[in-house]
C-alpha positions as YAML, in Angstrom:
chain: A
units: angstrom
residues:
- id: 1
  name: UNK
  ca: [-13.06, -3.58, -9.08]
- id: 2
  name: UNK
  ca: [-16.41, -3.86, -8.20]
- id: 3
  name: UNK
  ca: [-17.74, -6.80, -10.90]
- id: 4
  name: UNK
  ca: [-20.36, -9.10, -11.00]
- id: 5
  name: UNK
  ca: [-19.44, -12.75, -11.43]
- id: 6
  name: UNK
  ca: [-21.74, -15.49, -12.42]
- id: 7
  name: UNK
  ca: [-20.83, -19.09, -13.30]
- id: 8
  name: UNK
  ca: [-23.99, -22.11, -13.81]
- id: 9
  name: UNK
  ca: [-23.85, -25.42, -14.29]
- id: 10
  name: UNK
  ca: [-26.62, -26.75, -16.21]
- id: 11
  name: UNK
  ca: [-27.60, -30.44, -17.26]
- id: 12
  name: UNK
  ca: [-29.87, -31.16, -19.84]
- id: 13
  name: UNK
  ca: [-32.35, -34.52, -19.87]
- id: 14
  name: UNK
  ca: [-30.02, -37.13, -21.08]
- id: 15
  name: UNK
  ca: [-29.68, -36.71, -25.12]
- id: 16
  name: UNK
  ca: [-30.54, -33.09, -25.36]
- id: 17
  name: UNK
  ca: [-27.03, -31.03, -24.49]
- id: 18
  name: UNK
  ca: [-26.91, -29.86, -27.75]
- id: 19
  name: UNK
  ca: [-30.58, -28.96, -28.51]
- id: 20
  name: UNK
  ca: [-29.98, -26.83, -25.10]
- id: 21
  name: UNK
  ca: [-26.17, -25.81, -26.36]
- id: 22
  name: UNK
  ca: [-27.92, -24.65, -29.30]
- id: 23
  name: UNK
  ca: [-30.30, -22.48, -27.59]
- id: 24
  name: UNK
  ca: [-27.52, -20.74, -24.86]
- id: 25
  name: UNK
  ca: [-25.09, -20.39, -27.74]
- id: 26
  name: UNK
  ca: [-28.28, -17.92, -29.40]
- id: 27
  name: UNK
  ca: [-28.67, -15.88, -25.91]
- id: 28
  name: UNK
  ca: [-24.85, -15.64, -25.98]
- id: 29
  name: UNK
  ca: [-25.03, -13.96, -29.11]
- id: 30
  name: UNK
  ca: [-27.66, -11.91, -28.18]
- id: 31
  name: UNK
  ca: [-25.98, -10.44, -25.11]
- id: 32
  name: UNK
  ca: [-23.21, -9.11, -26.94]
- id: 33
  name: UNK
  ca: [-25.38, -6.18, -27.62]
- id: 34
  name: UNK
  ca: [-26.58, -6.31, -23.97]
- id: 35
  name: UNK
  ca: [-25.41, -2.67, -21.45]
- id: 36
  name: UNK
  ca: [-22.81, -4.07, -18.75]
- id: 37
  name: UNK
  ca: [-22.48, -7.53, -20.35]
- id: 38
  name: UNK
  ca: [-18.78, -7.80, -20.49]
- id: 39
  name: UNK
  ca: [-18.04, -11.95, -21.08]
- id: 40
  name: UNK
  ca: [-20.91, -14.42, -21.79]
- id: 41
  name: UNK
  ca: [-18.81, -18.14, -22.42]
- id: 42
  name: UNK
  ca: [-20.65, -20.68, -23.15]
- id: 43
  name: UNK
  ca: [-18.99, -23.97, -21.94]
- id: 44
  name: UNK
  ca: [-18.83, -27.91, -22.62]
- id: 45
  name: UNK
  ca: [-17.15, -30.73, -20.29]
- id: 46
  name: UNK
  ca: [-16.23, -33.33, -22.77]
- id: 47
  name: UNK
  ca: [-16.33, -35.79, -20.05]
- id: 48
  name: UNK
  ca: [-19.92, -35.21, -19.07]
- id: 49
  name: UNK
  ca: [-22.48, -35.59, -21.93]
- id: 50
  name: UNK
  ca: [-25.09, -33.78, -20.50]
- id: 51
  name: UNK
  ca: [-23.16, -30.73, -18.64]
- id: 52
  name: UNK
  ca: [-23.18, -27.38, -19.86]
- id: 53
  name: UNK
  ca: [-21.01, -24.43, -18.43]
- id: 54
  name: UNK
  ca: [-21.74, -20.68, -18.21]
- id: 55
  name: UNK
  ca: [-19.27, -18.29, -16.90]
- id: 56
  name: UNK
  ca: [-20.80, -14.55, -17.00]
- id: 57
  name: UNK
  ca: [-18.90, -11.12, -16.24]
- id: 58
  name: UNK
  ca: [-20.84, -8.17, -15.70]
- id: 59
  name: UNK
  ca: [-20.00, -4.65, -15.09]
- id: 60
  name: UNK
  ca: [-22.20, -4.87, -12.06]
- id: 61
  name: UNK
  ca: [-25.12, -6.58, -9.99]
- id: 62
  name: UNK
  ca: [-27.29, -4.41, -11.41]
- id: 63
  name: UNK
  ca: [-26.81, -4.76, -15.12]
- id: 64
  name: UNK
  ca: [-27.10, -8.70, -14.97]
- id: 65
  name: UNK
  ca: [-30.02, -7.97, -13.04]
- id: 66
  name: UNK
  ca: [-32.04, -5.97, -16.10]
- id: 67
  name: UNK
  ca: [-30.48, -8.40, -17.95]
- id: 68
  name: UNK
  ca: [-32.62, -10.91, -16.93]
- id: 69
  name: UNK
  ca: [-35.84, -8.74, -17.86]
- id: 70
  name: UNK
  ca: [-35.00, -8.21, -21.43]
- id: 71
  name: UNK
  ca: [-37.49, -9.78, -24.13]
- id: 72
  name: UNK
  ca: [-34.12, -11.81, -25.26]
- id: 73
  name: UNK
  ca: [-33.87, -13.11, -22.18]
- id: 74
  name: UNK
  ca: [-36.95, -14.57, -21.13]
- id: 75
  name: UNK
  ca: [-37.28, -16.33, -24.44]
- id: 76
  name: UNK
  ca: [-34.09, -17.89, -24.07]
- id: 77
  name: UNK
  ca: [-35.24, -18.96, -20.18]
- id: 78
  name: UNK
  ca: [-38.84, -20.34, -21.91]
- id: 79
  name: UNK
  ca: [-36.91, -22.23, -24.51]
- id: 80
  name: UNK
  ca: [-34.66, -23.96, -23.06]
- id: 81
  name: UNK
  ca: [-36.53, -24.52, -19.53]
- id: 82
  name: UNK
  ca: [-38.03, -27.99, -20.47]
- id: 83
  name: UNK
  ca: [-34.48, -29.66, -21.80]
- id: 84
  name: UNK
  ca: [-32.51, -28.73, -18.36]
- id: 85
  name: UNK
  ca: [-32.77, -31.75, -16.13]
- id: 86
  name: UNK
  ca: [-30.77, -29.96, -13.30]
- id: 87
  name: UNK
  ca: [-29.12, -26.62, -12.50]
- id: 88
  name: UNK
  ca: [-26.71, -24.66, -9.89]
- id: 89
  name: UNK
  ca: [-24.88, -21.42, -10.24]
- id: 90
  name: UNK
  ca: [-22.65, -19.44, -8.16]
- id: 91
  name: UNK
  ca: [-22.57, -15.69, -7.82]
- id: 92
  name: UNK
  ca: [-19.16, -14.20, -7.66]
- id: 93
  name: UNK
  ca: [-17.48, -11.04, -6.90]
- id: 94
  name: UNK
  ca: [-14.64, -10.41, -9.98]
- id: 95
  name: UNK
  ca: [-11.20, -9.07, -8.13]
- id: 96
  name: UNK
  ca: [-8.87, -9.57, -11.07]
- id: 97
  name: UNK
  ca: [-7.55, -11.35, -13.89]
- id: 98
  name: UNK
  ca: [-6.90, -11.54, -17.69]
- id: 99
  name: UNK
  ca: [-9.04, -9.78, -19.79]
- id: 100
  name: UNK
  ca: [-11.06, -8.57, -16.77]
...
């Protein structure tokens, strides 16, 4: 199995998770007509008011890679841009699992 992995962190400005919740849970919908997007989960840590979770499955590298070229995309990176205070992702190599 040779999938692409992606999980980010994001925190928005104190107060504005859910303006920025609002605008990932849009680009999640959008993806579902995306090539090669296979899970886009769109994540909240009820202990952490301003942390927002995004695990990503792809069928490889190079399909989240156009992804992130796509007219859908860069809107969604414009939009909500100003309300993330902070961000960190990992890229990971999928080897197994449920659903996968």
């Amino acid at each position: 199995m040779n999938k692409f992995g992606m999980t980010a962190k994001l925190v928005a400005h104190e107060g504005h998770r859910d303006t920025l919740l609002g605008i990932l849970l849009e680009a999640a919908q959008a993806m579902e007509d995306v090539d090669g997007c296979e899970l886009y989960a769109i994540n909240v840590d009820d202990g952490d008011p301003d942390s927002i979770w995004i695990m990503e499955i792809w069928r490889d590298a190079d399909a989240h890679a156009a992804s992130l070229n796509l007219e859908a995309t860069q809107a969604a990176i414009s939009k909500g841009r100003p309300f993330i205070a902070k961000m960190e992702g990992t890229r990971l190599r999928v080897v197994g699992g449920l659903g996968v």
